[in-house]
PDB file of N, CA, C and O in Angstrom, chain B, residues numbered from 101:
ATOM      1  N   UNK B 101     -15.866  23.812  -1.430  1.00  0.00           N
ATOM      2  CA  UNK B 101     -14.638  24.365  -0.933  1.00  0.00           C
ATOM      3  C   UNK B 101     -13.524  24.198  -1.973  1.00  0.00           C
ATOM      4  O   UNK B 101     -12.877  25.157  -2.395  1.00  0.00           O
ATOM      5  N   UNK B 102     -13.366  23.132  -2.302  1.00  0.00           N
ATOM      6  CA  UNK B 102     -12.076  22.999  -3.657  1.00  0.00           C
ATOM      7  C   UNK B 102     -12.469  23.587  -4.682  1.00  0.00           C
ATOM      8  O   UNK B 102     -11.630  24.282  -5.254  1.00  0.00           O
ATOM      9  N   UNK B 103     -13.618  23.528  -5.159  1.00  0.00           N
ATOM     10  CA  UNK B 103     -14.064  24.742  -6.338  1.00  0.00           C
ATOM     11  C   UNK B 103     -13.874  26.349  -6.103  1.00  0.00           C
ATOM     12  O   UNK B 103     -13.854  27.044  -7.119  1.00  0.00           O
ATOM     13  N   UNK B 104     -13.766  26.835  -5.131  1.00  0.00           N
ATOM     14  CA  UNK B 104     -13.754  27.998  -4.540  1.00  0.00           C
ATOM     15  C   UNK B 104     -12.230  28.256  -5.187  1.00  0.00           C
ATOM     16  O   UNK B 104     -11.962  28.887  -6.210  1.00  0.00           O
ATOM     17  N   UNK B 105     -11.231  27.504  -4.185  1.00  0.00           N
ATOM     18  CA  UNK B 105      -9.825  27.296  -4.584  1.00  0.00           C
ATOM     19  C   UNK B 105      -9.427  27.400  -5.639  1.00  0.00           C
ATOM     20  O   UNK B 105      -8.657  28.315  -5.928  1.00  0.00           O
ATOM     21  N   UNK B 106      -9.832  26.501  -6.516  1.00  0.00           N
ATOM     22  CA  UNK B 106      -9.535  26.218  -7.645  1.00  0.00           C
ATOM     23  C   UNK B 106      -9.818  28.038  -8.369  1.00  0.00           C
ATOM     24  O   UNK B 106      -8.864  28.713  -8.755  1.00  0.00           O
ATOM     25  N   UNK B 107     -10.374  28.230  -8.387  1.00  0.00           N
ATOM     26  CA  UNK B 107     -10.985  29.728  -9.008  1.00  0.00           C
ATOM     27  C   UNK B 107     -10.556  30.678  -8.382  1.00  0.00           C
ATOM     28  O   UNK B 107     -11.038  31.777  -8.657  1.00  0.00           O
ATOM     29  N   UNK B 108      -9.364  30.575  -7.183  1.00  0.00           N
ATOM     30  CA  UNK B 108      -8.923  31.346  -6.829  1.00  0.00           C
ATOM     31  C   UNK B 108      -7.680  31.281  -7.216  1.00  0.00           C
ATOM     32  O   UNK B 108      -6.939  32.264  -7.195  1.00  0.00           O
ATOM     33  N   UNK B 109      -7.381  30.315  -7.544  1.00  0.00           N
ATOM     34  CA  UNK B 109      -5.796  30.007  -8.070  1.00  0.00           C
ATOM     35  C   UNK B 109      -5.805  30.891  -8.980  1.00  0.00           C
ATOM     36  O   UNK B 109      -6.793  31.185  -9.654  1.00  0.00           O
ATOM     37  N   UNK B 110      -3.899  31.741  -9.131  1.00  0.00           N
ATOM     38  CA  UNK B 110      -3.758  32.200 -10.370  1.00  0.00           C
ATOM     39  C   UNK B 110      -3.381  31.163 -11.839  1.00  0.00           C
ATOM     40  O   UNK B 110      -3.102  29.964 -11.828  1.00  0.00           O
ATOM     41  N   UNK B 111      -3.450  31.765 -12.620  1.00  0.00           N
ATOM     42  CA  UNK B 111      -2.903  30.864 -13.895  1.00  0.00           C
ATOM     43  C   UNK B 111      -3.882  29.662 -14.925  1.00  0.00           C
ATOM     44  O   UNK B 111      -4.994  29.233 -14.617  1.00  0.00           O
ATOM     45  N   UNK B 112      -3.356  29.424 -15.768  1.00  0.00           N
ATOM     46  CA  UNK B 112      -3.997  28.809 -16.562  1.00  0.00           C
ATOM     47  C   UNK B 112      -3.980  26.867 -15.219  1.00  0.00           C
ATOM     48  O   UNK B 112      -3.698  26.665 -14.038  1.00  0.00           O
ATOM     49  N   UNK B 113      -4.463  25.956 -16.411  1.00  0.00           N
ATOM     50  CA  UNK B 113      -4.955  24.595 -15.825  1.00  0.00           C
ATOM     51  C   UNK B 113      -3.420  23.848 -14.877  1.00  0.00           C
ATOM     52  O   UNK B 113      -3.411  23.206 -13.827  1.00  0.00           O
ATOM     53  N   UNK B 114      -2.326  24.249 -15.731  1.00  0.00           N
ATOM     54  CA  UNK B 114      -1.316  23.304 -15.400  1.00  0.00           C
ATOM     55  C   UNK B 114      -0.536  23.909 -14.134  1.00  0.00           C
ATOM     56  O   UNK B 114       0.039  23.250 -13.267  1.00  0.00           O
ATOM     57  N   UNK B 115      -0.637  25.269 -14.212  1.00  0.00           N
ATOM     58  CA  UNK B 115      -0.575  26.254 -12.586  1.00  0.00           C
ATOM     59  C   UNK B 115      -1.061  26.054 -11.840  1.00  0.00           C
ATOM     60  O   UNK B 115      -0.406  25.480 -10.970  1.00  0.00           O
ATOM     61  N   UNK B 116      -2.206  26.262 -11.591  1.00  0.00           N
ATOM     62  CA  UNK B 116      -3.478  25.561 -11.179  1.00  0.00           C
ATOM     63  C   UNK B 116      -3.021  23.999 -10.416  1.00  0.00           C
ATOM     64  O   UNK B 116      -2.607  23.998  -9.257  1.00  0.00           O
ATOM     65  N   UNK B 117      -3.124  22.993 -11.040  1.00  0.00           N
ATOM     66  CA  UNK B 117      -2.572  21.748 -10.701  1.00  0.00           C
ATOM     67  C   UNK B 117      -1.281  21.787  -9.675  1.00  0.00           C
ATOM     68  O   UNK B 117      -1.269  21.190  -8.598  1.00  0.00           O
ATOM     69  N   UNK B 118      -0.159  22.617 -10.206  1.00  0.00           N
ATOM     70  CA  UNK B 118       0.820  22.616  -9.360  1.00  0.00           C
ATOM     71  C   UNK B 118       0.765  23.131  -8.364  1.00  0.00           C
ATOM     72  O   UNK B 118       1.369  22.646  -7.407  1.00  0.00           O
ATOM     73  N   UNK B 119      -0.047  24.403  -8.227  1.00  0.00           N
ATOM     74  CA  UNK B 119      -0.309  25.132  -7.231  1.00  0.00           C
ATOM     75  C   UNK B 119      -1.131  24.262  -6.011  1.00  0.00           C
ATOM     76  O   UNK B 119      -0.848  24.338  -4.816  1.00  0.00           O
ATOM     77  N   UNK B 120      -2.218  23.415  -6.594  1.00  0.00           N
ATOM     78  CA  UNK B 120      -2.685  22.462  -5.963  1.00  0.00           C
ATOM     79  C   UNK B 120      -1.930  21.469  -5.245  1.00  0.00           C
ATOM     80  O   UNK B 120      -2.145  21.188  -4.065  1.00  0.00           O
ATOM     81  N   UNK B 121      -0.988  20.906  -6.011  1.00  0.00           N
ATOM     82  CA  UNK B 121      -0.240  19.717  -5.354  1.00  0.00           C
ATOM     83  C   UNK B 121       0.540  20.328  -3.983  1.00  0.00           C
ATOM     84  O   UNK B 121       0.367  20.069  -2.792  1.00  0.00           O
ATOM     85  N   UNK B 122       1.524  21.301  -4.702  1.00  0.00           N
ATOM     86  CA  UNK B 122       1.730  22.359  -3.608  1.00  0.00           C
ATOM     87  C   UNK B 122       1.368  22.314  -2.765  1.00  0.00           C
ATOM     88  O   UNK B 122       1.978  21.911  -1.775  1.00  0.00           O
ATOM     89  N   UNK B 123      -0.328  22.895  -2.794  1.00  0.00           N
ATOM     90  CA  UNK B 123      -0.743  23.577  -1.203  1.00  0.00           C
ATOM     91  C   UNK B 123      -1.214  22.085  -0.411  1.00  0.00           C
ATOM     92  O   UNK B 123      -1.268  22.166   0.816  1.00  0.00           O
ATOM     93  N   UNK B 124      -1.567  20.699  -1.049  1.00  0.00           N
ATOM     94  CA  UNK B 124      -1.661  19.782  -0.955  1.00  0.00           C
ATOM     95  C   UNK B 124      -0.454  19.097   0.261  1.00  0.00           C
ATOM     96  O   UNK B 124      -0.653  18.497   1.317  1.00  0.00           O
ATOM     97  N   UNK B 125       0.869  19.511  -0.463  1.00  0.00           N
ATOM     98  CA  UNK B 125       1.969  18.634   0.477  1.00  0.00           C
ATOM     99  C   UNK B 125       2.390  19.483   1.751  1.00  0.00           C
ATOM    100  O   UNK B 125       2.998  19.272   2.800  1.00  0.00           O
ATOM    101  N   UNK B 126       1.689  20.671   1.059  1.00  0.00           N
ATOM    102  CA  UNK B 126       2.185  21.423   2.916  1.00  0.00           C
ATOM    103  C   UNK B 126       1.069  21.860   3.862  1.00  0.00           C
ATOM    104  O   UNK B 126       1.006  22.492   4.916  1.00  0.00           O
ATOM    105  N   UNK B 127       0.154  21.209   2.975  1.00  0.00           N
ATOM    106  CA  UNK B 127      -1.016  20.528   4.246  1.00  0.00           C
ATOM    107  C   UNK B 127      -0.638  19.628   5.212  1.00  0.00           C
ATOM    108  O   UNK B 127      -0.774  19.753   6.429  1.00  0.00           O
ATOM    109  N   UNK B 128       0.138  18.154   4.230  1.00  0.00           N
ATOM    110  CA  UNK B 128       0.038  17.104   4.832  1.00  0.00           C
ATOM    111  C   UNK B 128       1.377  17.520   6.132  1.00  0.00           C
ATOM    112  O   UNK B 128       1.324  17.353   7.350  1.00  0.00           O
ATOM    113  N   UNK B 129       2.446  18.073   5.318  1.00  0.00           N
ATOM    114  CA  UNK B 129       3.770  18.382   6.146  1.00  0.00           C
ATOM    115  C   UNK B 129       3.429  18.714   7.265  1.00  0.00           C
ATOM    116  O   UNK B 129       3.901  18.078   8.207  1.00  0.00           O
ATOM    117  N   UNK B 130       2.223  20.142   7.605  1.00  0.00           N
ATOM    118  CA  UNK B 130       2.073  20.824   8.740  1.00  0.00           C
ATOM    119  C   UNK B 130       1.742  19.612   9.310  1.00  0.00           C
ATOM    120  O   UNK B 130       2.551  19.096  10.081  1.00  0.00           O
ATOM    121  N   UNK B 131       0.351  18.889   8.986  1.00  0.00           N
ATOM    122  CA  UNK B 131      -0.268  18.081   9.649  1.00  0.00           C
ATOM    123  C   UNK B 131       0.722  16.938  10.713  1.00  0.00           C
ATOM    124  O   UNK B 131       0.754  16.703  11.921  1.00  0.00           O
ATOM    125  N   UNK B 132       1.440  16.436   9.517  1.00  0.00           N
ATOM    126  CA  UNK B 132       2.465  15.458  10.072  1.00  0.00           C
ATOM    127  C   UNK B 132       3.216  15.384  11.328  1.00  0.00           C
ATOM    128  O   UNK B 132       3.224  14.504  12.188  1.00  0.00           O
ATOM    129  N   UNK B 133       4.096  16.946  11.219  1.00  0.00           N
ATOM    130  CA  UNK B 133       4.912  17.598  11.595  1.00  0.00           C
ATOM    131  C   UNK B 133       4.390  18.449  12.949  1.00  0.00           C
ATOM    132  O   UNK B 133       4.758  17.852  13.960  1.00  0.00           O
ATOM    133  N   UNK B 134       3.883  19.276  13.157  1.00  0.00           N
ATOM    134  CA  UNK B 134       2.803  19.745  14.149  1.00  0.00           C
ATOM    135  C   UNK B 134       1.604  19.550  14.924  1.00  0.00           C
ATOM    136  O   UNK B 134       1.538  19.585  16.153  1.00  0.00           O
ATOM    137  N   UNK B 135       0.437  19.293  13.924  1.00  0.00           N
ATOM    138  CA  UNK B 135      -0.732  18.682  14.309  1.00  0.00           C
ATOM    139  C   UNK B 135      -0.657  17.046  15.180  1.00  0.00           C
ATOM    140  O   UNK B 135      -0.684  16.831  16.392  1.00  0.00           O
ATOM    141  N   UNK B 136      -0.589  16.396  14.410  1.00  0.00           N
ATOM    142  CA  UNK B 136      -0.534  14.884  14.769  1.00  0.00           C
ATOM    143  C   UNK B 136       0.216  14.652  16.396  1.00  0.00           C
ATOM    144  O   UNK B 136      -0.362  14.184  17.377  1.00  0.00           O
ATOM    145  N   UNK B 137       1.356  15.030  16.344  1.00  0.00           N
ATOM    146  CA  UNK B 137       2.274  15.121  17.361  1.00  0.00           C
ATOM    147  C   UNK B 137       1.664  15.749  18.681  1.00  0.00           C
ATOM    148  O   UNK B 137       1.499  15.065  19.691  1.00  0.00           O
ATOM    149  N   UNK B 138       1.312  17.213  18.605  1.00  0.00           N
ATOM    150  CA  UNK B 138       0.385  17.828  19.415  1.00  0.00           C
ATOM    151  C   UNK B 138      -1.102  17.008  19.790  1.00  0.00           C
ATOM    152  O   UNK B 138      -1.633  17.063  20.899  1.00  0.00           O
ATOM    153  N   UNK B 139      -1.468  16.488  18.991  1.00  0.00           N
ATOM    154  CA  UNK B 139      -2.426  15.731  19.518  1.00  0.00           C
ATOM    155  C   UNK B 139      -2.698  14.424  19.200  1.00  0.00           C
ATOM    156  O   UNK B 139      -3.737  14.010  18.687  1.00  0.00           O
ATOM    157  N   UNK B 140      -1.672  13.747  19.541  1.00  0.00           N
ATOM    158  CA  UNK B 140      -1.582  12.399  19.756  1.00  0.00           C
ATOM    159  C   UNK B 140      -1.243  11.799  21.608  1.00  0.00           C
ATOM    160  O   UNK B 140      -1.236  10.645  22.039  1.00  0.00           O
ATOM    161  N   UNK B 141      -1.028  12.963  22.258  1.00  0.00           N
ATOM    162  CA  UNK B 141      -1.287  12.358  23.813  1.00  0.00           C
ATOM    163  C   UNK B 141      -2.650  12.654  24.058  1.00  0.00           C
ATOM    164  O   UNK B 141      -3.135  11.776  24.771  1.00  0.00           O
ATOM    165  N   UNK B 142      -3.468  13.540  23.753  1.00  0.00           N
ATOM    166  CA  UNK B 142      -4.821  13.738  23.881  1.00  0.00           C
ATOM    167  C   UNK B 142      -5.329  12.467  23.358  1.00  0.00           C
ATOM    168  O   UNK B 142      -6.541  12.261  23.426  1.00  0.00           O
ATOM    169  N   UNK B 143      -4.659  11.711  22.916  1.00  0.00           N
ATOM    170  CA  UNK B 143      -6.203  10.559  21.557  1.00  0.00           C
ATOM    171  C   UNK B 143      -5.658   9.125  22.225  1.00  0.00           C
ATOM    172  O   UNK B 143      -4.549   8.600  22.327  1.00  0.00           O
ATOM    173  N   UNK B 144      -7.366   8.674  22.730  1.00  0.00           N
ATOM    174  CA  UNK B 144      -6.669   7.146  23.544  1.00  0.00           C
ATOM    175  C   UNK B 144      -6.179   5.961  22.787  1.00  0.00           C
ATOM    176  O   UNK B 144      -6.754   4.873  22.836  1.00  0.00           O
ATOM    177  N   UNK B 145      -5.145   6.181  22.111  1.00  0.00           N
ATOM    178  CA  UNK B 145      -4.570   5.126  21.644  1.00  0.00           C
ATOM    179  C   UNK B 145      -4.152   3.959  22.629  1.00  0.00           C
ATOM    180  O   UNK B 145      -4.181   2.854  22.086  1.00  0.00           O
ATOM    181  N   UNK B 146      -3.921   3.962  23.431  1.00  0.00           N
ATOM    182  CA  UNK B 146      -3.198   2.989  24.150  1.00  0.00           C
ATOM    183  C   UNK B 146      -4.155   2.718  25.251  1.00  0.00           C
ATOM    184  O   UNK B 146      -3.653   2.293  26.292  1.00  0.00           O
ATOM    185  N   UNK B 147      -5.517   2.895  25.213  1.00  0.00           N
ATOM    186  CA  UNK B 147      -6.342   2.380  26.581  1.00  0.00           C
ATOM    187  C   UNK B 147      -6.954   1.140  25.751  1.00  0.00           C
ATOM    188  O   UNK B 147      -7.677   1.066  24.758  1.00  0.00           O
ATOM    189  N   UNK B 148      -6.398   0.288  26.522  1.00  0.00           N
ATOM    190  CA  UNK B 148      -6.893  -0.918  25.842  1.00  0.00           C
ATOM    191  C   UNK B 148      -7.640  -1.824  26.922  1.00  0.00           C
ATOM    192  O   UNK B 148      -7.123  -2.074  28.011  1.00  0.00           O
ATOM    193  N   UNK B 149      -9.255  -2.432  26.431  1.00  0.00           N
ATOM    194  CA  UNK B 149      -9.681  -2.697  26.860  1.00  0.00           C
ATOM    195  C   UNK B 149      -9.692  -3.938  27.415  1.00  0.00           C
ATOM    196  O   UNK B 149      -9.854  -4.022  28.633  1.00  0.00           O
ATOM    197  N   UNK B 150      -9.488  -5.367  26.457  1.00  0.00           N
ATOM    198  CA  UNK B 150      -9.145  -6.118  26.101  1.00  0.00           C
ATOM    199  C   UNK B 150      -8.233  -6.729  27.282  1.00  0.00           C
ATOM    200  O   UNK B 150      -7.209  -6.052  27.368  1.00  0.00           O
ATOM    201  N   UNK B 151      -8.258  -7.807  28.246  1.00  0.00           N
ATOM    202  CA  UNK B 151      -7.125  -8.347  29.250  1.00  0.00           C
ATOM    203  C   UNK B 151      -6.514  -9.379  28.809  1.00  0.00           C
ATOM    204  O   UNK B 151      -6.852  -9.648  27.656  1.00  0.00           O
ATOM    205  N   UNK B 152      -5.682 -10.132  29.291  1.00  0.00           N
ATOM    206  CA  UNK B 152      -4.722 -10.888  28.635  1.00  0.00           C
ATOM    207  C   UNK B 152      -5.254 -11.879  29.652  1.00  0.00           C
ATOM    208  O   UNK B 152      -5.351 -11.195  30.671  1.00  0.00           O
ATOM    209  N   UNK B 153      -5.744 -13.391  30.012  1.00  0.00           N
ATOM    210  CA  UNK B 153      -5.859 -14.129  30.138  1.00  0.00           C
ATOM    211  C   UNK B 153      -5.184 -15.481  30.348  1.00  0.00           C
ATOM    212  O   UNK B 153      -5.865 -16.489  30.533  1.00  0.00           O
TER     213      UNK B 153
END
Protein backbone atom coordinates (compact mmCIF):
# COMPACT_ATOMS: atom_id res chain seq x y z
CA UNK A 1 0.00 0.00 0.00
CA UNK A 2 2.74 2.79 0.74
CA UNK A 3 4.61 1.71 -2.34
CA UNK A 4 1.56 2.20 -4.44
CA UNK A 5 1.46 5.88 -2.90
CA UNK A 6 4.63 6.60 -3.09
CA UNK A 7 4.51 6.06 -7.09
CA UNK A 8 1.62 7.88 -7.17
CA UNK A 9 2.96 10.93 -5.73
CA UNK A 10 3.84 13.73 -8.10
CA UNK A 11 7.48 15.04 -8.11
CA UNK A 12 10.88 14.18 -7.61
CA UNK A 13 12.14 12.40 -3.81
CA UNK A 14 11.91 15.61 -1.63
CA UNK A 15 8.03 16.25 -2.95
CA UNK A 16 7.40 13.04 -2.47
CA UNK A 17 8.51 13.18 1.32
CA UNK A 18 6.55 16.32 1.89
CA UNK A 19 3.69 15.23 0.24
CA UNK A 20 3.97 12.23 2.54
CA UNK A 21 4.34 14.00 5.80
CA UNK A 22 1.41 15.99 4.62
CA UNK A 23 -0.99 13.32 3.90
CA UNK A 24 0.53 11.75 7.14
CA UNK A 25 -0.67 14.77 9.60
CA UNK A 26 -4.08 14.95 8.14
CA UNK A 27 -4.52 11.44 8.70
CA UNK A 28 -3.69 11.76 12.22
CA UNK A 29 -5.84 15.31 12.50
CA UNK A 30 -9.02 13.56 10.96
CA UNK A 31 -8.39 10.66 13.19
CA UNK A 32 -7.94 12.77 16.34
CA UNK A 33 -10.51 15.18 15.63
CA UNK A 34 -13.48 12.99 14.23
CA UNK A 35 -12.77 9.37 14.40
CA UNK A 36 -11.56 8.82 17.99
CA UNK A 37 -14.30 11.05 19.48
CA UNK A 38 -17.09 9.26 17.45
CA UNK A 39 -15.97 6.18 18.68
CA UNK A 40 -14.84 6.38 21.93
CA UNK A 41 -18.49 5.84 23.64
CA UNK A 42 -18.74 2.65 21.60
CA UNK A 43 -15.14 1.25 23.17
CA UNK A 44 -15.39 -0.18 26.87
CA UNK A 45 -13.06 1.89 28.41
CA UNK A 46 -14.53 2.35 31.63
CA UNK A 47 -16.09 -1.28 32.38
CA UNK A 48 -13.95 -2.22 34.88
CA UNK A 49 -13.78 -5.41 36.20
CA UNK A 50 -11.68 -5.32 39.06
CA UNK A 51 -13.77 -4.39 42.76
CA UNK A 52 -12.40 -2.37 45.34
CA UNK A 53 -12.22 -4.32 48.54
Amino acid sequence: MYGWIWRHLPGNVWVKALLSLVLTLTVVYVLFQYVFPWAEPLLPFNDVTVNDQ
